[in-house]
N, C-alpha and C positions, 0 to 999 in steps of 0.2 A: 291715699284716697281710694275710697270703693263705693262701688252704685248702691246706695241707700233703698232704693226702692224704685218700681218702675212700675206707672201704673198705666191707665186707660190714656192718659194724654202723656204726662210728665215724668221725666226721667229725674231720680233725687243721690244726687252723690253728696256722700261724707266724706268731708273735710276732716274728719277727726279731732278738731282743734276747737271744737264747739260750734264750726258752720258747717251749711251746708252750701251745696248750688245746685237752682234749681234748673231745668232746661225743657222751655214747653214747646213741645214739636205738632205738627200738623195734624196730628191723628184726630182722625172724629168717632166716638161711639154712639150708637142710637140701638134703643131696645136688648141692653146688654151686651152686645156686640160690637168688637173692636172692628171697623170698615177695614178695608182693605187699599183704598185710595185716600191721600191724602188733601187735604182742604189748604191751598193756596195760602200761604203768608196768617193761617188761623193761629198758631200758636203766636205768632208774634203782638196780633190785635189783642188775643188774653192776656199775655204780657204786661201789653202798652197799658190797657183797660186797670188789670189789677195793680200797677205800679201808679197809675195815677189817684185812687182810690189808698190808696195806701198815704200816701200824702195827704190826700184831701180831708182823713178822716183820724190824723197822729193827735190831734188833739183834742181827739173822745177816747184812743184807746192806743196803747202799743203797738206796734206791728213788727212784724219779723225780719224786715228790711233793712240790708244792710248797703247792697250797691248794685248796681244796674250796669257798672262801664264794665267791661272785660280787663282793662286794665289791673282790676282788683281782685282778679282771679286766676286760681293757678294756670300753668301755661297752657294747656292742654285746652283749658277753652277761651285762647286769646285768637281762636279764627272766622273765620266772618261767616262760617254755618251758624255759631254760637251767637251770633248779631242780633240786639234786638226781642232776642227770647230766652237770656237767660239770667239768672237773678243771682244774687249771693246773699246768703239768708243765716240767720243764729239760728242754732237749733236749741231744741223746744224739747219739754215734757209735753207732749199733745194731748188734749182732754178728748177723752175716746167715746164725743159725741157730734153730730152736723147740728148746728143750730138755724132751724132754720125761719126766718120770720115770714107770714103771710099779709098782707096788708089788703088784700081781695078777696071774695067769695070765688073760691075756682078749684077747681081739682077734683082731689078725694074730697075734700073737705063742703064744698058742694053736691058731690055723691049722698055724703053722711047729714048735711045739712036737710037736703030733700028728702031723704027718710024721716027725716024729726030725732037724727039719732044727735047725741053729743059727738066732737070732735078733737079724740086726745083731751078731755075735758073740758073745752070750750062747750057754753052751748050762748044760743043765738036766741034773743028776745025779739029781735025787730022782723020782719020781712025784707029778704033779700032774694036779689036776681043773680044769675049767674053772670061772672066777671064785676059785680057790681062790687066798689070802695066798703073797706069794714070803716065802723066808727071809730074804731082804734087796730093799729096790727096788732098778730099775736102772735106768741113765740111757740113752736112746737118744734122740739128737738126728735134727733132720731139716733137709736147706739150706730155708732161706725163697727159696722164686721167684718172680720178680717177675711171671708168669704160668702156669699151666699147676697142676698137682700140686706137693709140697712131694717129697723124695725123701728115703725114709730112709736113714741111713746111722750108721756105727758111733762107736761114742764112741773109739773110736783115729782114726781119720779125721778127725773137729774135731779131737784134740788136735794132731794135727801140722800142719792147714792153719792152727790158731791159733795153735800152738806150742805145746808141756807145760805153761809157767806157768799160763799165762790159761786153756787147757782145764780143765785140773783146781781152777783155782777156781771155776769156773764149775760143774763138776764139784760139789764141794764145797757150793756155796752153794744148786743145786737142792735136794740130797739133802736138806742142813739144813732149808730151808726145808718141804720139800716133808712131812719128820716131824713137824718141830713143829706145822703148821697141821695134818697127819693127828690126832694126838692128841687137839686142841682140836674137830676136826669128830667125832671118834667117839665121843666122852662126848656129843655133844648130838645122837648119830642117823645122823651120815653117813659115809658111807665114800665118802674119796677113792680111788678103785682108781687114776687113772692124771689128769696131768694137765700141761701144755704151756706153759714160763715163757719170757719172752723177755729180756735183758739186753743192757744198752750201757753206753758207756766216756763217762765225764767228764771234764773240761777235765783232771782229775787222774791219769786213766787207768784211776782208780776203777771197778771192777767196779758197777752200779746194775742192781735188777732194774727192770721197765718194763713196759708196754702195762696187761695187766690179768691177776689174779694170783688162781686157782683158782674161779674162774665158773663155772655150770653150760656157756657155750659152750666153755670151755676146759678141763674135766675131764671125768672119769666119777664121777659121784657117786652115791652106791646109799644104798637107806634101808636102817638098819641091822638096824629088825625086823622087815626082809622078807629080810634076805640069807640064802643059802642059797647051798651049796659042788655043784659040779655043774649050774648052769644059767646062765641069764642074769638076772641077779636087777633088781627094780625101781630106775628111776633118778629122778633128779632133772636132768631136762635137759631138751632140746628132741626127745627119743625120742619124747614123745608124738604131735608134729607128724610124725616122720619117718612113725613107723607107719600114721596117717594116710593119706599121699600114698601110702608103698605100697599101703594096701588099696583106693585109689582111681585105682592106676595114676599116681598123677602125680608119683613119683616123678624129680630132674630134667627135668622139663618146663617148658623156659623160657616158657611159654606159658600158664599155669597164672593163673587169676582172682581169685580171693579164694579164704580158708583160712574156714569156717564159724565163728559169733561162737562154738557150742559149745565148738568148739576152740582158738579166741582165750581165752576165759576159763577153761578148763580148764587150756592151756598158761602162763597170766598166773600161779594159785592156783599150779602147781609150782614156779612161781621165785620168787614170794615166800613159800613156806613154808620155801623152802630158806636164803633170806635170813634168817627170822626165826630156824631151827633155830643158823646159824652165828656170826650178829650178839650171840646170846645168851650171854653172859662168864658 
């Protein structure tokens, strides 16, 4: 066994035997920058979040899940740090793109929209407000870089460096997924506005989604009886910490000490309420 990869949250060891495990620990980054204090029981609500999602969504698309109990996993991570936060997973050919689906006017993409400019090739017929429902999502993927920024680019662009089959099932299988988990989040409060899937190919060629699947790191998730059309409406993420470091100037400053226990446990209560909102069948 050896450490596969370690990245901004998650630690990935290889199994060599074709799995891996995965182990996602408390780190929070905001503005490219790895913090320095850890967020309360965070890795564990990603976890919980993505493993329930994983389930909830096996029968639109594969997923990389193999076990959740420690029991299934070598000894070394049969101890109660490894509780709760860590996965055992097949490993993957990984398609070396973020797929990410937007289902709202928000962002860059609202930047681009208020110029009149096209976005990633969408362009917008209707009039829209900022954080306002698109009439359908769309898919704008971005290359994964093995350093530096991620780069956006158009969903015709994957399809032809991938080829038309594979793009557009992959195509396909975000959009699916990406409705039916919106649905199930917005009866219990939240709105997925936007949010970024990763997928890899199996011994069989099989399409498998993978990493971790609508987390507050890896979405925009808004409460839904706070939203409102025209601003920038309340989220459920690590916005609280960003806010923070700008009002403190520390934003991206690799230099940066500890995050205030205030803001550790204010930021811990957002993610596990968001857990408990979505966990709830």
């Amino acid at each position: 066994m050896q450490k596969h990869a370690s990245g901004k949250v998650r630690e990935i060891y290889d199994l060599e035997d074709g799995r891996m495990v995965i182990v996602t620990t408390d780190r929070i980054s905001a503005f490219d920058v790895i913090l320095p204090t850890m967020i309360t029981d965070k890795g564990k609500v990603l976890n919980a979040l993505s493993n329930f999602w994983f389930d909830y969504t096996k029968d639109i698309v594969k997923n990389h899940m193999i076990s959740s109990d420690l029991k299934d996993m070598p000894a070394d991570f049969q101890k109660p740090e490894f509780e709760g936060r860590t996965i055992l997973v097949k490993k993957l050919k990984m398609i070396p793109y973020e797929v990410i689906v937007r289902g709202y006017m928000f962002g860059s993409m609202y930047e681009a929209y208020k110029k009149g400019e096209e976005f990633l090739g969408h362009k917008f017929d209707k009039e829209y407000k900022q954080a306002e429902k698109l009439d359908e999502p769309i898919v704008t993927p971005s290359t994964k870089a093995a350093e530096g920024h991620d780069i956006n680019v158009t969903l015709d662009y994957m399809k032809k460096d991938l080829g038309e089959k594979l793009g557009t099932k992959i195509e396909k299988a975000a959009l699916a997924v990406y409705k039916k988990c919106y649905e199930h989040a917005y009866k219990n409060g939240i709105i997925i506005a936007d949010t970024k899937f990763e997928f890899g190919l199996d011994e069989n060629g099989d399409l498998v989604l993978a990493d971790e699947v609508l987390t507050p790191d890896s979405s925009r998730f808004w409460d839904a009886s706070k939203y409102q059309v025209g601003g920038s409406p309340a989220s459920y993420d690590k916005q609280f910490v960003r806010d923070w470091l700008k009002d403190h100037n520390l934003a991206g400053d690799p230099n940066i000490k500890e995050i205030p226990a205030d803001v550790v446990a204010k930021t811990s209560s957002i993610y596990k309420e968001c857990q408990t909102k979505i966990c709830h069948k």
